[in-house]
N, C-alpha and C positions, 0 to 999 in steps of 0.2 A: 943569615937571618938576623942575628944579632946587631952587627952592622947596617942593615938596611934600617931596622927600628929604632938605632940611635938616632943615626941619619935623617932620620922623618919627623923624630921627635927636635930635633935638633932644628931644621928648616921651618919648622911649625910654631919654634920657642915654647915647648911645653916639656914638660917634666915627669917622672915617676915615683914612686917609691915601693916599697915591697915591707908586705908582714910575713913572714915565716915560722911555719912549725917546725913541720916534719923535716923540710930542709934545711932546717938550723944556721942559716948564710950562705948557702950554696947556690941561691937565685942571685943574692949582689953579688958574690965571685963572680960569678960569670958573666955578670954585667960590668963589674969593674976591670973585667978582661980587655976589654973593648976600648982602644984610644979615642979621647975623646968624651968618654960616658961623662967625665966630670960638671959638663953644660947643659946635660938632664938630668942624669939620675940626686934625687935630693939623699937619699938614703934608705933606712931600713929595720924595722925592729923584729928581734926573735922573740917570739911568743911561744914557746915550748910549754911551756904551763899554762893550765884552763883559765885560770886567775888574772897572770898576764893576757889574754888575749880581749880583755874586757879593759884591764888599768890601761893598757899601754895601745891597744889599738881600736879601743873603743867597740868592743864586739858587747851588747848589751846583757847587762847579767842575767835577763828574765830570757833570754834567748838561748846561753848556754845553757841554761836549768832545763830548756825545754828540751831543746835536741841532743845537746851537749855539744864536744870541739868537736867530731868529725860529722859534717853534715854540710850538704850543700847552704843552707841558710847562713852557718857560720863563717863559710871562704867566703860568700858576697859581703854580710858585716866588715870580716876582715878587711877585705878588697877594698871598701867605702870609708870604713875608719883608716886605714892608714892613709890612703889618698887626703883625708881631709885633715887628719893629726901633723902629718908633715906638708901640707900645703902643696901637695902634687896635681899633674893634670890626669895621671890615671894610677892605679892603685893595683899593687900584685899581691895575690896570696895563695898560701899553699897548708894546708892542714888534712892529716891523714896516719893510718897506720904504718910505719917504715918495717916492725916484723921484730924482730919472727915470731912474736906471739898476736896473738888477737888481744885489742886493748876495748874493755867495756863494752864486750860484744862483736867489735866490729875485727873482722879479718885483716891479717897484713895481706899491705897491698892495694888497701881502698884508700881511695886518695881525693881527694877534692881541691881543685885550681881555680881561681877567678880572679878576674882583671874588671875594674869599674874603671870609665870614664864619665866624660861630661855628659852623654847620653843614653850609658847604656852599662848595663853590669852582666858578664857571661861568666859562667861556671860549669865547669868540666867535670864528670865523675871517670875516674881514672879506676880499672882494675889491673893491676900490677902485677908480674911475676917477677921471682928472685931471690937474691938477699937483700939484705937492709942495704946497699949499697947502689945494686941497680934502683929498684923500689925509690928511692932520693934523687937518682939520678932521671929516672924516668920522666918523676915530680918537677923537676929544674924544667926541662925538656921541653914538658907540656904548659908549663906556664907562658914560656916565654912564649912560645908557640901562638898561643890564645892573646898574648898583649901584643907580638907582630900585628895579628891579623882585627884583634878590636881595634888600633891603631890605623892602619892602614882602609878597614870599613868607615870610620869615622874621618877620612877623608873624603869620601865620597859626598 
């Protein structure tokens, strides 16, 4: 999968980038896995803090106020701020509880993914089982998943 969506992006001459929470670098890992990724992927910032997800990816601060970081509003902001902070064609992001305890309410395990491009922003609500390990791994999983397939639709 991974390779088909370099490969596309790569034929295409368009690029990505990625903001990450809950998977702290584990969506560029696995993109930097992939030979080749160096002619799309632009790179990537961890936004682990509510703070950072506003300075550094542009997630609006009357918007964290409102929902806070885990909400679907927040991965699409994500998604759209990074794509546009580092000058990419589509934008990944992942913010969510990894566990084991519930943070601010919300359960480990809820997770929220989305990918913007040029015509379109989709967002995933993810309910997770696990440890904190699957739970992350899960989150990697389902992003990429979601940017194969918004990549691959927006060929159409």
């Amino acid at each position: 999968m991974l390779e088909r969506l370099v490969g596309l992006l790569k034929s295409r001459g368009e690029t990505l980038a990625t903001a990450e929470s809950l998977t702290g670098g584990l969506v560029g890992a696995a993109l930097t896995d992939v030979p080749g990724v160096s002619a799309v992927y632009r790179g990537g910032v961890i936004v682990y803090a509510t703070d950072l997800k506003a300075k550094l990816a542009g997630v609006p601060d009357d918007l964290l106020a409102a929902v806070g970081p885990v909400h679907p509003d927040t991965a699409a902001a994500l998604a759209r701020g990074v794509r546009e902070r580092l000058n990419a064609t589509y934008g990944l992001a992942t913010t969510g509880v990894a566990g084991p305890d519930p943070q601010a309410g919300v359960e480990a395990g809820t997770v929220y993914v989305a990918a913007a491009g040029p015509d379109a922003v989709e967002v995933r609500k993810l309910e997770l089982s696990g440890d904190r390990a699957a739970i992350r791994r899960g989150s990697v999983q389902a992003v990429l998943e979601l940017a194969a397939a918004l990549v691959a639709e927006e060929l159409d």
